[in-house]
C-alpha positions as CSV (number, residue, x, y, z in Angstrom):
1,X,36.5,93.4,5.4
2,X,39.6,95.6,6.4
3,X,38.6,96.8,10.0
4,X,40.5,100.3,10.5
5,X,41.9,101.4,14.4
6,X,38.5,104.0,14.2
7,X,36.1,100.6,13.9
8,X,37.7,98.7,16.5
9,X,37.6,101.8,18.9
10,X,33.7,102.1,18.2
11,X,33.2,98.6,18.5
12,X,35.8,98.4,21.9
13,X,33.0,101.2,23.1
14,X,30.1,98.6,21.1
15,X,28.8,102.2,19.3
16,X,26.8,101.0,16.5
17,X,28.2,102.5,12.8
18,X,27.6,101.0,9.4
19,X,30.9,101.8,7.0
20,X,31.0,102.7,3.6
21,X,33.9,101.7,1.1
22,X,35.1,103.4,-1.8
23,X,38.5,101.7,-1.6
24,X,38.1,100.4,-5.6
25,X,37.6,103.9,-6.9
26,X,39.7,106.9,-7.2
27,X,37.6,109.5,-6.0
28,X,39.7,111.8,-4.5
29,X,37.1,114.9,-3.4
30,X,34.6,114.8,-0.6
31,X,31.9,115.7,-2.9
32,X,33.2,112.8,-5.1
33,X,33.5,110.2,-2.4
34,X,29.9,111.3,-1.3
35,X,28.3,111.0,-5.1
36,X,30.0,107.3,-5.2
37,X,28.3,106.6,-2.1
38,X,25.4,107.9,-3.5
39,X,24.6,110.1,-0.4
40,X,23.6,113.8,0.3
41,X,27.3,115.8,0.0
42,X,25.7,117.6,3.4
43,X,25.3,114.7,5.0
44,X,29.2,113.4,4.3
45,X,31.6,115.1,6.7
46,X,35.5,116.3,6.0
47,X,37.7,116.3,9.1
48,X,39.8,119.4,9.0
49,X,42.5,120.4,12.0
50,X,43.5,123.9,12.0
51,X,45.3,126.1,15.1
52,X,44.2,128.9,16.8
53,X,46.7,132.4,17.8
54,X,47.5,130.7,21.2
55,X,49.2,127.5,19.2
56,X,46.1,125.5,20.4
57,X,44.7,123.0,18.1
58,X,41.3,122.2,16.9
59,X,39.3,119.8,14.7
60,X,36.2,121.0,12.5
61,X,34.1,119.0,11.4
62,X,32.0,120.0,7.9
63,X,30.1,118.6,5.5
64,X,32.3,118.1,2.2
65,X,30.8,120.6,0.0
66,X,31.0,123.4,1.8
67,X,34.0,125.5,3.4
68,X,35.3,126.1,6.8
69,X,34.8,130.0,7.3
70,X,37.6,130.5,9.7
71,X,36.5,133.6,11.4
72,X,33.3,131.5,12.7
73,X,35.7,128.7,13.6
74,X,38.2,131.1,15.5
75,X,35.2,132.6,17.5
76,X,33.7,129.5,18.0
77,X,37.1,128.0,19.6
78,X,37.1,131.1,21.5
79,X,40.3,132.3,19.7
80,X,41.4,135.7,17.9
81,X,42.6,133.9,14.6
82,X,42.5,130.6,13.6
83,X,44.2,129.0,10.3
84,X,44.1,125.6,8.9
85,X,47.1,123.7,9.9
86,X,49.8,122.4,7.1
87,X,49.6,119.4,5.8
88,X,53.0,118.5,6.5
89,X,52.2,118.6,10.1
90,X,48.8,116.7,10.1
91,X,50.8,113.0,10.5
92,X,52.9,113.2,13.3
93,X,50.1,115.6,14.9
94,X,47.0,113.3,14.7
95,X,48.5,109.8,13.0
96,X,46.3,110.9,10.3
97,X,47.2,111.7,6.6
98,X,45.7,114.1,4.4
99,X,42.4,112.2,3.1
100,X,42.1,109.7,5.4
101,X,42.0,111.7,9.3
102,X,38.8,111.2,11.3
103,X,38.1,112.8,14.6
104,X,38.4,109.6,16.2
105,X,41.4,107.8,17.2
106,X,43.8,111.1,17.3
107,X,47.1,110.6,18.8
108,X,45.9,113.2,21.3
109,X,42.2,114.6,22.2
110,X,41.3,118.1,20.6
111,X,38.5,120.2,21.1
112,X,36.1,119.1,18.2
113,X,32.9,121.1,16.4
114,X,31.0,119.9,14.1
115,X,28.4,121.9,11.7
116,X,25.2,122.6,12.5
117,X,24.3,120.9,9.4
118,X,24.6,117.6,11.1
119,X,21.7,118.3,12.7
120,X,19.5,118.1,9.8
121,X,20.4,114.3,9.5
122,X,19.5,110.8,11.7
123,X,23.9,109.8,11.1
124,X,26.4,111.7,9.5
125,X,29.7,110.0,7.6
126,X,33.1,110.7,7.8
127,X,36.2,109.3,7.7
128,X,36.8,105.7,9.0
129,X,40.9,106.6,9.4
130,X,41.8,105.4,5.8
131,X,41.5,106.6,2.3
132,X,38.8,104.7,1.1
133,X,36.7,104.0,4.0
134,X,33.8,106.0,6.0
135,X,32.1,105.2,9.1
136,X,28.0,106.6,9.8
137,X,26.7,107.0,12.8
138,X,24.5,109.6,14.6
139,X,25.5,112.3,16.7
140,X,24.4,110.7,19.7
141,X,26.7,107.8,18.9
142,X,29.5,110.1,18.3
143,X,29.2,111.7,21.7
144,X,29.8,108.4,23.6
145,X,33.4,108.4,21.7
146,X,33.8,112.1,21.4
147,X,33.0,115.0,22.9
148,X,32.1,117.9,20.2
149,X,30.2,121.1,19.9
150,X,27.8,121.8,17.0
151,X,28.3,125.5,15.9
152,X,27.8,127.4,12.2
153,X,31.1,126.8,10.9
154,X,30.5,127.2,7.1
């Protein structure tokens, strides 16, 4: 099984995730990754990096049926305005590309919020760092890896 640089950091920090693979498919949405899966679309998680009026950046965290309202996200960064960030600059920003970013493994350390949602779950999944591959894991997992605040976002 491919191991992406998100699996061997959890497992560097021996974090316990399971990962899901939709590699042979072309599903292409969140919601479509999550029906393949065949797991609650508010339990499967989108990574999304946006940048607040003071050129700081942040990563949201939401599940993939829903949509980032950005005036909760800019007061919740503690910022006038926030807007999503282009997708042009995602790669040399994070080492991510579009479909494939997680909140872990960044090429540097952002403040991260997840959605409330999350709560509602034992693990959420997201983005193992490629197309085609999710890690799950619960929040309290997450934490040891990354620190995050859980706000209403959507």
């Amino acid at each position: 099984m491919l191991k992406t640089n998100v699996m061997r950091l959890l497992d560097q920090k021996k974090i316990p995730y399971t990962t899901h693979d939709y590699s042979d498919t072309d599903a292409l949405s969140g919601t479509e990754v999550a029906s393949i899966l065949h797991q609650d679309p508010l339990q499967v998680f989108k990574t999304l990096v946006a940048v607040g009026a003071s050129k700081k950046y942040y990563v949201f965290m939401i599940p993939v049926c829903k949509e980032l309202q950005l005036k909760k996200a800019a007061q919740t960064a503690g910022e006038k305005k926030i807007e999503m960030l282009k997708a042009k600059e995602l790669l040399p920003l994070t080492g991510y590309i579009h479909g494939g970013c997680s909140p872990i493994g960044m090429k540097k350390s952002f403040p991260t919020f997840i959605d409330q949602q999350a709560l509602a779950f034992p693990t959420i999944i997201f983005s193992g760092g490629k197309i085609g591959h999710q890690v799950e894991l619960s929040l309290e997992s997450l934490k040891q890896i990354l620190p995050f605040g859980v706000a209403d976002l959507t």
